[in-house]
Structures are given as structure tokens and as C-alpha cells.
N, C-alpha and C positions, 0 to 999 in steps of 0.2 A: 440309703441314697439310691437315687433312680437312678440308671444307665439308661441312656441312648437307643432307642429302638425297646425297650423294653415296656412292657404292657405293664399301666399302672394298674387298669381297673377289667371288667371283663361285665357286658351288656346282656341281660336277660331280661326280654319282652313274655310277661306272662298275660299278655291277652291280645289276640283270641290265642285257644288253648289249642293244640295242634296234638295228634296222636301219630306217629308212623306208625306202622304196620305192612304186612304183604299177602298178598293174595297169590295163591297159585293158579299158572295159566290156566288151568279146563276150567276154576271158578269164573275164571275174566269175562265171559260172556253174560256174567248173571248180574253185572253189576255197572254202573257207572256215575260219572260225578252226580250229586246230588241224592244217590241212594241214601237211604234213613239208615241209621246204624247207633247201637247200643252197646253204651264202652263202660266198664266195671272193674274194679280191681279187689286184690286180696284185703286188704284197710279199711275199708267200711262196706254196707249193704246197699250204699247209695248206688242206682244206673244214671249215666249221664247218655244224656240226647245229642248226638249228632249226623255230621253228614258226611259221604267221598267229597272232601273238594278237588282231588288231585287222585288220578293213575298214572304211573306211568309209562312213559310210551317203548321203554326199552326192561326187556327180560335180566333178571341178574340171579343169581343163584342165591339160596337161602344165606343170610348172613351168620354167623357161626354166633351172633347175641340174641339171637330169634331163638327160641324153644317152640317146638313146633310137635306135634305126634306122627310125621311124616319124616319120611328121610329130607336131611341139609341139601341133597343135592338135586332137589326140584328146583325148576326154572320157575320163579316168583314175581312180581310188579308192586313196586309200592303203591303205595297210598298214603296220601295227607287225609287225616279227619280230620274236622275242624267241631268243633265240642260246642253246643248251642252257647251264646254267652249268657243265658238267662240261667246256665246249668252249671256254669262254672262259677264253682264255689272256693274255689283253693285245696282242694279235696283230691286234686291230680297234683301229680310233680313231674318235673323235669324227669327223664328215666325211668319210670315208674312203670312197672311190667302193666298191661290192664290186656283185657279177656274182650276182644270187639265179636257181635253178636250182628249177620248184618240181614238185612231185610228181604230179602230175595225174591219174597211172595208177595202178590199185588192184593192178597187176600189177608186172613186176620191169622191163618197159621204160623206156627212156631219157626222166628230167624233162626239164619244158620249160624253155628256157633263156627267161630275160626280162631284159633289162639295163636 
């Protein structure tokens, strides 16, 4: 039986495919909405294509479900990527750790990797 106020069902929209992620402040100059960026995870060898759709405009501290090779207590910005939809295969999930790899150079040299 259902009660009153209580949630029958629970809504997940899986497209377009969204990544958060954070960048740290002294990165934040190298980058902005529309930068190319290349998201990968541990589960398969596939790279998916996409872009920053979103920075945002307020600093917050590493979140403690971020694994980072830096200390937690750097000032970070999120970021929305938004995962090409020609690239989205079902091959990402909800939660799913991925490794963004982002573009920085206007040239053909190697993105910067950022986990």
C-alpha cells in the first residue's frame, strides 16, 4: 500500500548523457564552455566525445566522492560535460567513476588528463 506523500516511482532521463566532474582553480583559466573533452572509464576501451556545457561560477571544496591525486582541500568548479549524442552508447551509467582528458591545446598535442 502507498501512503500519502510517498514516492511511488523515481525519473531518470538518460539522454543527453551528463558527466560532473571538477576542475581546480589555476586549471580554470584553460578552459571554458564548449572546450572538447574525452571521457573514458575502467569497463570498456571505448573514449567518448564530448564538451564543458557548464562551469560553475562559485568555488566549493573537493567533494570527499571525488578521488583526486591532489589534496580534498583544494578550491574546485564544477563542470557539466555533456557526452556527444552520436557517442552515447549506453556504455556510461549513472555514478560511474570516468577519467575526463580535456583539450587545452589549440594544437594537435596531448589533453590534459584530470581524474
Amino acid at each position: 500500500m502507498v501512503t500519502s506523500q510517498s514516492s511511488v516511482y523515481s525519473l531518470s532521463l538518460d539522454q543527453p548523457v551528463y558527466v560532473r566532474a571538477y576542475v581546480a582553480e589555476p586549471d580554470l583559466g584553460r578552459i571554458a564552455p564548449g572546450t572538447k573533452v574525452k571521457v573514458s572509464n575502467d569497463s570498456t576501451d571505448k573514449v567518448y566525445d564530448g564538451q564543458i556545457g557548464f562551469i560553475s561560477p562559485r568555488a566549493e571544496f573537493t567533494p570527499k566522492t571525488v578521488e583526486t591525486t591532489d589534496l580534498r582541500t583544494d578550491l574546485v568548479y564544477r563542470l557539466r560535460i555533456v557526452i556527444d549524442e552520436a557517442d552515447s552508447d549506453k556504455g556510461l551509467r549513472q555514478g560511474m567513476p570516468v577519467t575526463i582528458d580535456v583539450d587545452t591545446h589549440t594544437d594537435s598535442s596531448t589533453p590534459t588528463r584530470k581524474n
